[in-house]
C-alpha positions in Angstrom: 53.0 89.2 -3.1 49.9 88.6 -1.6 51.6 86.7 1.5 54.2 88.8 1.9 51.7 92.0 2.4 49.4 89.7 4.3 52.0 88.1 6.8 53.5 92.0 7.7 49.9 92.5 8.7 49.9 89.6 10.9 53.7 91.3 12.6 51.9 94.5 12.5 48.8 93.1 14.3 51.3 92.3 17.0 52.9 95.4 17.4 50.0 98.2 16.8 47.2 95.7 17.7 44.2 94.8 14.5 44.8 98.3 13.1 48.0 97.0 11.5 46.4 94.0 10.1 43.2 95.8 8.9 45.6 97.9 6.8 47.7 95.0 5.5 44.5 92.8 4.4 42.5 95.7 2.8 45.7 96.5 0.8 46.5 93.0 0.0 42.7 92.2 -1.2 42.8 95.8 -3.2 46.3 94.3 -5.0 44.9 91.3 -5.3 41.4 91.9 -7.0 43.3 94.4 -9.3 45.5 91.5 -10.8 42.8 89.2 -11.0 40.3 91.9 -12.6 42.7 92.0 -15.7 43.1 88.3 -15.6 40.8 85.5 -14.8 37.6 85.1 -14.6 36.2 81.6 -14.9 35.4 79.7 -12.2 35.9 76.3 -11.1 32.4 74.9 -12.5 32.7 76.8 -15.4 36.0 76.2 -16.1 35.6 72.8 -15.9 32.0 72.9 -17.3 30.4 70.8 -14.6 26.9 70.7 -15.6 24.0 67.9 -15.0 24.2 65.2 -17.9 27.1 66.5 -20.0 29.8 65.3 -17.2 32.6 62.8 -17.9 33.4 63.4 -13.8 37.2 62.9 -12.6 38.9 60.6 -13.8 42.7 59.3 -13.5 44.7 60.9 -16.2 47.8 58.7 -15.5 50.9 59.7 -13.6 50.7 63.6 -14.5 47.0 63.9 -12.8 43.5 64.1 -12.6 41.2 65.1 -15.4 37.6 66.6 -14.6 35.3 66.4 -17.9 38.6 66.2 -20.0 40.5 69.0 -18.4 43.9 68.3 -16.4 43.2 68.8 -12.6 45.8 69.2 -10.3 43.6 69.3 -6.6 44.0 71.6 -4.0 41.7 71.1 -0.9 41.8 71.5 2.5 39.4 69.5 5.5 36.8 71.4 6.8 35.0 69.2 9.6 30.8 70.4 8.9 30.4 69.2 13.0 33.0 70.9 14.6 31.8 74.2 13.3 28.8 76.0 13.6 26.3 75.8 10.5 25.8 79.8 10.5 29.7 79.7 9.9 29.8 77.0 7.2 29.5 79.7 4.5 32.6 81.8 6.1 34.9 79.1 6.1 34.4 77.5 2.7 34.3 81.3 1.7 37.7 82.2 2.9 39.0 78.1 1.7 37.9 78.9 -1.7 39.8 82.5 -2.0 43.2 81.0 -0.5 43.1 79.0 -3.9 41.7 75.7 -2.6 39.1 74.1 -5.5 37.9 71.6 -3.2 37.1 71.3 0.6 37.3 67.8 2.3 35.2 66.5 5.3 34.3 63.3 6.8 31.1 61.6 7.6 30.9 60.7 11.9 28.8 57.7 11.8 28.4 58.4 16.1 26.6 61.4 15.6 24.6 60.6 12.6 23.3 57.5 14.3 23.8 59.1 18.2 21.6 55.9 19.2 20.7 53.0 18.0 18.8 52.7 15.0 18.4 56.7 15.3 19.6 58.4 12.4 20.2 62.3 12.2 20.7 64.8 9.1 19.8 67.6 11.2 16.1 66.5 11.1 16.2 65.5 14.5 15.6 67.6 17.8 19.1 66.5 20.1 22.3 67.5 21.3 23.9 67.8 18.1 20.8 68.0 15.2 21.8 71.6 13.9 25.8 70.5 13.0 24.5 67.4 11.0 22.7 68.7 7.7 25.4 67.5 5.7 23.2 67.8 2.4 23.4 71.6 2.9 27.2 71.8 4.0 27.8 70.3 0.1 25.5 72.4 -1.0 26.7 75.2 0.3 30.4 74.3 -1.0 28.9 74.6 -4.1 27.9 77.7 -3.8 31.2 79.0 -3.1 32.6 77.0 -6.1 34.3 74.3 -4.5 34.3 70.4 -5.3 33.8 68.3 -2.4 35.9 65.2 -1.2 34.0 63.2 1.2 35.4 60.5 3.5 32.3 58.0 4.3 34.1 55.6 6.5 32.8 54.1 7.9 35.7 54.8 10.7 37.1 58.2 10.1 39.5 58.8 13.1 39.4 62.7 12.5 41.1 62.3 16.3 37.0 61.9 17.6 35.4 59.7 19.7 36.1 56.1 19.0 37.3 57.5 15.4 33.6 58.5 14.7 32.2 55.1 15.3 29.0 55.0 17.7 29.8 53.6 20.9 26.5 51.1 21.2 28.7 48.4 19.1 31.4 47.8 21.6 28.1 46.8 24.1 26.9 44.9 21.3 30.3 42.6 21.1 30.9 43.0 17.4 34.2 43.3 15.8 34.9 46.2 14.4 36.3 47.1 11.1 36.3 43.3 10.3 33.9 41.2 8.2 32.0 39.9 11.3 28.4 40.0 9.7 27.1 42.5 13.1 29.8 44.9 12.3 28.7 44.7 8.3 24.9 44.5 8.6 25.1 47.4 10.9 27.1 49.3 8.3 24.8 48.7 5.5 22.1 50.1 7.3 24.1 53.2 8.1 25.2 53.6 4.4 21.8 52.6 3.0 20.7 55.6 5.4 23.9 58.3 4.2 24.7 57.5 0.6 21.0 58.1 -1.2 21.2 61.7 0.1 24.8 62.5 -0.9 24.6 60.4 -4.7 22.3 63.1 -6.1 25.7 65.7 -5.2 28.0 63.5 -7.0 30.1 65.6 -10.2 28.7 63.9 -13.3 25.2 64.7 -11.7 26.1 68.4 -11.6 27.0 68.0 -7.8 30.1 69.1 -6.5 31.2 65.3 -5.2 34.6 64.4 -7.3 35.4 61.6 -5.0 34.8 59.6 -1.8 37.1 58.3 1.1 36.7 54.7 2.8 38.2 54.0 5.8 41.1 55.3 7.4 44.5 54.6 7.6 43.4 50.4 8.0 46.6 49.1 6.3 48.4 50.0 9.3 46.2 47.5 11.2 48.3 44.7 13.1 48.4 41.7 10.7 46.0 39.8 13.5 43.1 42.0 12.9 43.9 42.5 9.0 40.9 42.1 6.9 40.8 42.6 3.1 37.2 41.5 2.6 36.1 44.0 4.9 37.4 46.9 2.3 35.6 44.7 -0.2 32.8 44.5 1.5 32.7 48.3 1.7 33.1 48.7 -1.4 30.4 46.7 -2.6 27.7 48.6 -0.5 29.3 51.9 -2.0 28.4 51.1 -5.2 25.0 49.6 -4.5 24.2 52.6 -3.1 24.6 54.6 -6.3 28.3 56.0 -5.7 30.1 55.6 -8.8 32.7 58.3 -8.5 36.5 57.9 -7.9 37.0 55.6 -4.7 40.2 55.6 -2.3 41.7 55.3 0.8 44.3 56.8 2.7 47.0 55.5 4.6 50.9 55.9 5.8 51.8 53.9 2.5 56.0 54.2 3.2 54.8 51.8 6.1 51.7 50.0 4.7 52.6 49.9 1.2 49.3 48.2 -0.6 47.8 46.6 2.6 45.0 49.6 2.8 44.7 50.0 -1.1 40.9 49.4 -3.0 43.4 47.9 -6.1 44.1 44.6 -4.3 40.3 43.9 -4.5 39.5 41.0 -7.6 36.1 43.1 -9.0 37.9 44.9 -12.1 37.1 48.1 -10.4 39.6 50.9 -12.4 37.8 54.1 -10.5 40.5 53.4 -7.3 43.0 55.2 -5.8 45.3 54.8 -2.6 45.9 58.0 -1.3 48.5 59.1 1.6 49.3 61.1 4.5 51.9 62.9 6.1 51.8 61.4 9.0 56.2 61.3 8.7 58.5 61.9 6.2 55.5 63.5 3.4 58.2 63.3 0.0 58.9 59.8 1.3 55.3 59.1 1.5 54.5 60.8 -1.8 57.5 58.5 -3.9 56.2 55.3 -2.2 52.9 56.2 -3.7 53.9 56.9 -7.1 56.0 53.6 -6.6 52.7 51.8 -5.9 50.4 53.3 -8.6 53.1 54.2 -11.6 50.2 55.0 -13.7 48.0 56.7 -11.4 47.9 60.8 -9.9 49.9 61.3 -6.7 47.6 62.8 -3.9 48.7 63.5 -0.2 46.6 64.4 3.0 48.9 67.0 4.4 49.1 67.7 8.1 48.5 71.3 9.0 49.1 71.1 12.5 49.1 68.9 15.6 45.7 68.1 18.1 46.3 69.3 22.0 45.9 67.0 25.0 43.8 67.7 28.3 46.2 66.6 30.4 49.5 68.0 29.0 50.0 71.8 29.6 51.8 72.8 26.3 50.2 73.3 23.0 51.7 71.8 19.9 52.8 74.1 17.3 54.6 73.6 14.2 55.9 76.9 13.3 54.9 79.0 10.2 58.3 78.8 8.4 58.7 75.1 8.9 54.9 74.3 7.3 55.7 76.6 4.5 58.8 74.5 3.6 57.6 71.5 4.1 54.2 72.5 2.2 56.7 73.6 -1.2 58.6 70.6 -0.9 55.1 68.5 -1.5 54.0 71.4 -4.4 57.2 70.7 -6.2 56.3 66.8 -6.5 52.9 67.8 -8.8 50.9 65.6 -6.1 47.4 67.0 -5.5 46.8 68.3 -2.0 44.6 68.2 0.6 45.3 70.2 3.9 44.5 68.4 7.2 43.5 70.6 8.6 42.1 74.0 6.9 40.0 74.6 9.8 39.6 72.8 13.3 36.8 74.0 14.8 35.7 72.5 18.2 34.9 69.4 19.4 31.8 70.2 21.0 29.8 68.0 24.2 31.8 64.8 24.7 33.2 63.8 21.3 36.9 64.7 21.8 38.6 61.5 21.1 42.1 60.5 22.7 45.6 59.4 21.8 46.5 55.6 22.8 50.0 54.5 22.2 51.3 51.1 21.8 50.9 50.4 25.7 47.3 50.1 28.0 48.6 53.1 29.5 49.8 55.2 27.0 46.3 57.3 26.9 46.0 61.3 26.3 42.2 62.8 25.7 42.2 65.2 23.3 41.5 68.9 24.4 37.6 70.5 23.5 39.6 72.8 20.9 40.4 71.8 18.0 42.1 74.8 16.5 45.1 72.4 15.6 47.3 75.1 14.7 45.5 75.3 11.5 45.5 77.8 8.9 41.9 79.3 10.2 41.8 79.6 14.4 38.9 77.9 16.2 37.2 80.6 15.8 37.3 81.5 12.2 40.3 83.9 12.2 43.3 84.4 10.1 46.9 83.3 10.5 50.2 83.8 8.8 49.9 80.2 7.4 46.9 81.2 5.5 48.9 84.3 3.7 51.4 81.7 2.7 49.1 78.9 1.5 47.2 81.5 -0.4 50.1 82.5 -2.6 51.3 78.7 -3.3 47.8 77.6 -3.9 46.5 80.2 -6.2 50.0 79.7 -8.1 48.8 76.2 -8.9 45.7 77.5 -10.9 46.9 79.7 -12.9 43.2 80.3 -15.2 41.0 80.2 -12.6 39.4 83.0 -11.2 40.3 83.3 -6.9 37.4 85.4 -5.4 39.3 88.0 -2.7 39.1 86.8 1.3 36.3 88.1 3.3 37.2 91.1 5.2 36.4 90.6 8.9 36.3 93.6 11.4 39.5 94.1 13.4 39.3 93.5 16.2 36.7 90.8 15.7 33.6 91.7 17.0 33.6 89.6 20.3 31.4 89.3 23.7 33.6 90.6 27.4 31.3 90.1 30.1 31.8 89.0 33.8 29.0 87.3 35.6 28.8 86.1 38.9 27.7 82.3 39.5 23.6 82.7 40.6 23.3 79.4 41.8 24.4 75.9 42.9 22.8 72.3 42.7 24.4 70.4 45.3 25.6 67.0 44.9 23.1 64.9 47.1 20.8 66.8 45.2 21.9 65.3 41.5 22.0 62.1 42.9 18.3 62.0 44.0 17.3 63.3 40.6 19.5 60.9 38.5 17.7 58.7 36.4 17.1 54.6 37.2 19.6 52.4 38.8 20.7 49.0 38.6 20.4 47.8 42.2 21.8 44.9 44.3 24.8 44.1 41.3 27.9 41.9 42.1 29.9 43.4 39.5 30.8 46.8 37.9 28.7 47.1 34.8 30.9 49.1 32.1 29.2 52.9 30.6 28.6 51.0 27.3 26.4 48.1 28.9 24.2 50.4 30.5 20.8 51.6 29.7 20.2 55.5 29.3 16.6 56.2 27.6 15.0 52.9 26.6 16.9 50.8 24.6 19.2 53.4 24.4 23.1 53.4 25.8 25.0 55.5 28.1 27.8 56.4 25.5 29.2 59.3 27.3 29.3 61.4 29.9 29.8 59.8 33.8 29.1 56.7 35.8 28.1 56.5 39.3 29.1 53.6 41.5 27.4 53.7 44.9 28.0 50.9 47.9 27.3 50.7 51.7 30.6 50.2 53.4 31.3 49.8 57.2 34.7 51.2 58.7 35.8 48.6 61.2 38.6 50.9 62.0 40.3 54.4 61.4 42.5 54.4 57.9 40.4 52.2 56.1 41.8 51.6 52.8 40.2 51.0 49.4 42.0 50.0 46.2 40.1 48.9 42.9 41.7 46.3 41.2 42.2 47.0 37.8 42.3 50.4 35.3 40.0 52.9 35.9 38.5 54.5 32.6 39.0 57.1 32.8 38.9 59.2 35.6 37.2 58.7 39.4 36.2 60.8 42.6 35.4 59.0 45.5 33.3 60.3 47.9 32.2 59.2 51.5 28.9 59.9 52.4 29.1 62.6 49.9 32.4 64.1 50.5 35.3 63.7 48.1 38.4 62.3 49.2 41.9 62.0 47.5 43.5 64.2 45.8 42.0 67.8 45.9 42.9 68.0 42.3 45.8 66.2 40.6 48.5 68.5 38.5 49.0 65.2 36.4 47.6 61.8 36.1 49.8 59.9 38.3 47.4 59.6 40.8 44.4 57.4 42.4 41.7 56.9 40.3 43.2 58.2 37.3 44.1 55.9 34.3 47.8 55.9 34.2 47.1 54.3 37.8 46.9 50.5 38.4 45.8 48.7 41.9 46.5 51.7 43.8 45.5 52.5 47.7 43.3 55.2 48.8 43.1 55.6 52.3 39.2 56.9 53.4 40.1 58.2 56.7 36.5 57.2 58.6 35.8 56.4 61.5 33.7 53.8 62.7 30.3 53.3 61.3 28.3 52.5 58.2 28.9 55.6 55.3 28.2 55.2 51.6 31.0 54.9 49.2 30.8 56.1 45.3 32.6 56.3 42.6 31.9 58.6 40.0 34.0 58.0 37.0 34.2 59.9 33.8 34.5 59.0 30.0 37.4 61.2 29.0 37.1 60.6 25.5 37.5 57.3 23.8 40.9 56.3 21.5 40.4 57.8 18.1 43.4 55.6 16.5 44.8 52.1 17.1 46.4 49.3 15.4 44.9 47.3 17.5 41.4 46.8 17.7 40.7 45.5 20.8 42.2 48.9 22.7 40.0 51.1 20.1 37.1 49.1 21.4 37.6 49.5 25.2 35.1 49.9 27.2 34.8 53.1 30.2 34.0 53.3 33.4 34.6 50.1 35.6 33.5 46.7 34.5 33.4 43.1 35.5 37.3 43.0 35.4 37.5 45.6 38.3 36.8 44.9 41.9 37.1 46.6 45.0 39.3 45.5 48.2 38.9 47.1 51.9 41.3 46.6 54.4 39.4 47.8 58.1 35.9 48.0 56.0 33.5 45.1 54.9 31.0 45.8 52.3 27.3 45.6 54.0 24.9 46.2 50.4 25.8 45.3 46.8 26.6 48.1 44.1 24.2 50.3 42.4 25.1 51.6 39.1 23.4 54.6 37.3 24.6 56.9 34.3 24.9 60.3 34.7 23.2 61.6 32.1 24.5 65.4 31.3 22.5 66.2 28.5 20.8 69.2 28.4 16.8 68.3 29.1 18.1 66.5 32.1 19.8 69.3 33.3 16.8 71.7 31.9 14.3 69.1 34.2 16.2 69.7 37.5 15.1 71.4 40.8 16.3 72.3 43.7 18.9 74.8 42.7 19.9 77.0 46.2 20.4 80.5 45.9 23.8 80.6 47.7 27.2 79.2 46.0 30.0 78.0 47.8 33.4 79.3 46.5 37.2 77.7 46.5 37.4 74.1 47.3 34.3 72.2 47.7 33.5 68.7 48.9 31.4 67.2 45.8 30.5 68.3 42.4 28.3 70.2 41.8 26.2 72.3 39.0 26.7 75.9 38.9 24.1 78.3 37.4 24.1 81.6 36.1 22.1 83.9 33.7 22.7 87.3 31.9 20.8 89.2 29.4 21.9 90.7 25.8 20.4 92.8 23.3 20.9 92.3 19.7 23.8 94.5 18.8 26.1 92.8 21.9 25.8 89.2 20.8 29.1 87.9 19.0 31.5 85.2 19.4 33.3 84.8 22.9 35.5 82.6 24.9 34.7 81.6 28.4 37.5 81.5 30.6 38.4 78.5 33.0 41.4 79.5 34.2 40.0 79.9 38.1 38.3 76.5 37.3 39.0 73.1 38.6 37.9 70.4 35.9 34.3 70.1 34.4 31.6 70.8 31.8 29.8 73.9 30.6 26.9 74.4 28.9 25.4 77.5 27.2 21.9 78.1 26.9 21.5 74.1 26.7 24.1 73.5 24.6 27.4 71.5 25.8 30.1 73.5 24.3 33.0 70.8 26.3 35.1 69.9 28.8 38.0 71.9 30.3 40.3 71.4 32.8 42.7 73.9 34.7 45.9 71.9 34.0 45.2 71.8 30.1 47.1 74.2 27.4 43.7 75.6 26.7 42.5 77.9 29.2 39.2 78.8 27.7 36.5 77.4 25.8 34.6 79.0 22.4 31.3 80.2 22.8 30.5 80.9 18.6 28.0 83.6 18.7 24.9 81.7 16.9 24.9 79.9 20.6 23.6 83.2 22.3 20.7 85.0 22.1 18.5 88.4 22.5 17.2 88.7 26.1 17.6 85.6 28.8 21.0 83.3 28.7 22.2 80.5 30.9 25.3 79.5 31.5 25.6 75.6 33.6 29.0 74.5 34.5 29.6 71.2 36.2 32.9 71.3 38.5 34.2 68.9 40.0 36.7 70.5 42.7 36.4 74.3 43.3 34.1 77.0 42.3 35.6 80.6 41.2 34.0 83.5 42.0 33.3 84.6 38.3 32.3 83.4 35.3 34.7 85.0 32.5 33.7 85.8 28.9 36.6 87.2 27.1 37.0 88.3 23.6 39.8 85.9 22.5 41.6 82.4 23.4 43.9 82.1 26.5 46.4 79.7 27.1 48.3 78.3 29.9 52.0 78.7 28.3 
């Protein structure tokens, strides 16, 4: 009933605007808190009696389920990714999980953020880009609070569709091979675990904590048979349990295709506290049978996909429609498996960890878009959709004596930020350059992102790469082609002007990575000009089978070369990173009070400010429709990427971002500058 009532709210919404669904979801909550006031009342931890020191924990209660401290368990969970939303909005979204009927939220550990440089560990006690997502002590904690049990996949590769599937970038410079038992790749993971699993053992269920279970690895039985390495789980699982985790242990995989190859059980140590999970990544009832095929004697449990991720450089937005989920999502219920929904809620992917999609070609590369809404059952932002109202009514169905607290009201509309600002002012692109930080000089070769130094000891893991060269034009119509793949994407500029394509509507162009070997002509005349190439880190492959493309390096390395027809090269290359973090950008000078608008010949940084007082701050999305390609940052903070040509037209500012009084809003373009800098009250798309 509670669907039904919610789901007309969502038509009505459309029709009469948030008044409609106000209506709908205050009389829905009012039905719904009188049928549970003369029903149940126990929670989830008292239900099951989870107490410190009087715990059995979960265990596998054969075929038919799980048992927590005795009592048959049937889960139903849904991923909630602590890093791609903000902290102040933890509580909200575990909040309105928990009342859909979900006992248990989901997330996964990113080793690349927890350990953004080498030998650097953060749990939000640290002072950098991303410190203030990363207390994931508190994010369990909180969970608690709201009465849910917590699944938590450790890795130590995740994929979650991030960055080099959450791995830090630092060990493709360092050669090692990962997710293998080369002894680099291990010792480096045992720090990282001796690091993470002390502060999460304490949360564990038989402790009182709300931990039922942790994840290792991801998907690895689909690994090509070359790279295949059983130790390696072994080896995983070994340092798990050193480190004081002795709840349920599994992995996840596509098992119709993988079968056992992924799977904790083929390991020799005795260990009866395993489980192989799956996914959904095709045919979910197939999936599920294979699994119960696999382990006869053992609870069924299936990561179910909610949605589908977005690319930057394709225009439409996946969707998998509300009646089609639903089905699917009763066809899995019917089977008794326990659920977890992947995804509950997206969130963002926030400064440069998108990831990308690789397919089984070089070539085959997509980056993945700054949202990542997902089409899940919460929007980016936090809001309800209509596959919420239906989850809700399947999911509470499943737990039939366990109190389901109401969903939150929000305000309809949302309480959001519209604002237009016009850009203040500009830093020009000669003037970045002088202010970038130390170069290598007088190179033969390219040096790849991941084999520079940023800070130290520390490496350039994202961001851009400047190439710079003297070059003298011998004749008009020079050419230049670099031999080799560019990763990912390159302007080149003459003597500080950009020349190619203005900007590309797809990728099938110089200097992008679908292109190969291609021809550029310069158009110079005669003389002596300098020649760069600045070349951006779109996002490294989240998923591969094979390892070798998961671990490829950006920018332009020694395999890449440059060849001039009419031009000779008269110095050898410098190389610097282009460091866009935010006290770099805080540090610069020189900004002119005059912006140039439309095209432009070089990037550039664009600057603005605007003041709010305390009642006027709420979430808001900043349009980038007028736009060319780039980064933003608000108030220091990189809140992504965005390009004109993607589905997503706008990028989420969440309101915890802003603050009373003075805010600045940074935007590095690459091709044109609007005339306004748009902050809108909701999500705009390009189809």
């Amino acid at each position: 009933m509670f669907s039904s009532v919610f789901n007309s709210g969502c038509m009505l919404k459309k029709r009469f605007g948030y008044s409609g669904m106000t209506i709908a979801v205050v009389l829905a909550i009012a039905l719904y808190v009188r049928s549970v006031y003369f029903c149940n009342t126990q929670t989830v931890y008292k239900y099951y009696n989870i107490r410190s020191g009087v715990n059995e924990g979960l265990t596998l209660g054969g075929c038919q389920g799980f048992l927590l401290n005795g009592k048959p368990l049937t889960i139903t969970s849904g991923t909630i990714h602590y890093f791609r939303v903000h902290p102040c909005y933890w509580r909200d979204r575990l909040r309105k999980l928990r009342a859909m009927g979900a006992i248990a939220v989901k997330t996964d550990i990113p080793w690349n953020l927890h350990e953004p440089y080498k030998n650097i560990y953060d749990f939000g006690n640290e002072n950098l880009e991303m410190s203030v997502f990363l207390d994931i002590v508190n994010f369990v904690q909180i969970a608690k609070e709201e009465d849910l049990l917590v699944i938590v996949g450790i890795g130590p590769y995740i994929n979650a569709l991030m960055d080099f599937g959450g791995l830090p970038s630092y060990l493709i410079g360092d050669g090692v091979k990962i997710r293998t038992s080369d002894p680099r790749f291990l010792a480096r993971v045992e720090l990282f675990f001796s690091k993470l699993l002390p502060l999460l053992a304490p949360q564990q269920v038989h402790r009182g904590g709300p931990i039922i279970m942790f994840q290792l690895e991801n998907s690895y039985g689909s690994i090509s048979p070359a790279d295949a390495d059983t130790q390696y789980l072994a080896h995983l699982h070994r340092m798990t349990r050193q480190n004081g985790i002795t709840v349920l242990l599994t992995t996840c995989d596509s098992v119709a295709a993988s079968l056992a190859r992924g799977a904790l059980s083929q390991l020799e140590d005795n260990d009866m506290n395993v489980l192989q999970t799956t996914n959904s990544e095709t045919d979910p009832l197939a999936q599920i049978e294979t699994l119960k095929t696999l382990q006869p004697n053992k609870p069924a449990f299936i990561h179910f996909r909610t949605g589908l991720v977005d690319y930057l450089d394709w225009p439409t937005r996946n969707i998998w429609l509300t009646h089609e989920y639903e089905a699917a999502l009763q066809e899995v219920i019917h089977t008794s498996a326990s659920i977890n929904l992947q995804m509950f809620c997206g969130g963002t992917n926030f400064g440069f960890h998108n990831g990308a999609t690789g397919g089984d070609t070089p070539d085959s590369y997509h980056p993945h878009t700054t949202s990542f809404d997902f089409d899940a059952l919460l929007t980016e932002a936090g809001d309800y959709t209509t596959k919420y109202g239906v989850t809700l009514e399947l999911f509470r169905g499943m737990h039939p004596s366990l109190y389901h607290p109401p969903p939150p009201v929000s305000p309809s509309p949302p309480r959001r930020l519209s604002l237009t600002l016009t850009p203040a002012q500009e830093l020009v692109w000669s003037d970045i350059v002088r202010q970038l930080p130390g170069q290598l000089h007088g190179e033969n070769n390219f040096v790849a992102m991941e084999d520079l130094q940023d800070v130290g000891d520390r490496k350039q893991d994202y961001q851009y790469v400047r190439y710079s060269l003297d070059i003298r034009v011998v004749k008009r119509k020079c050419r230049l082609r670099v031999m080799g793949r560019i990763r990912d994407v390159a302007m080149i500029l003459v003597d500080g002007w950009r020349v190619g394509p203005r900007l590309p509507t797809g990728t099938q162009h110089f200097g992008f990575w679908d292109s190969e070997n291609n021809l550029l002509e310069l158009d110079a005349l005669p003389g002596v000009y300098r020649l760069e190439l600045l070349v951006e880190n779109c996002g490294r492959i989240s998923y591969s089978e094979n390892l070798d493309w998961l671990a490829e390096k950006k920018g332009l390395g020694p395999e890449n070369r440059i060849v001039l027809q009419y031009a000779n090269p008269v110095s050898k290359l410098n190389i610097t990173g282009v460091p866009l973090l935010s006290h770099w950008i805080n540090s610069l000078t020189g900004w002119r009070n005059k912006v140039r608008y439309e095209i432009k010949g070089a990037p550039s940084l664009i600057r603005t400010t605007f003041y709010l007082t305390s009642d006027l701050i709420a979430d808001t999305f900043l349009d980038i429709g007028d736009w060319g390609k780039g980064v933003v940052f608000v108030n220091g903070f990189n809140i992504g990427r965005y390009f004109c040509g993607s589905p997503h037209q706008t990028l989420y500012v969440p309101a915890p971002l802003l603050k009373v009084g003075e805010n600045t809003i940074v935007i590095f373009e690459h091709y044109y500058n609007a005339y306004f800098i748009k902050l809108i009250p909701g999500p705009r798309f390009l189809q």
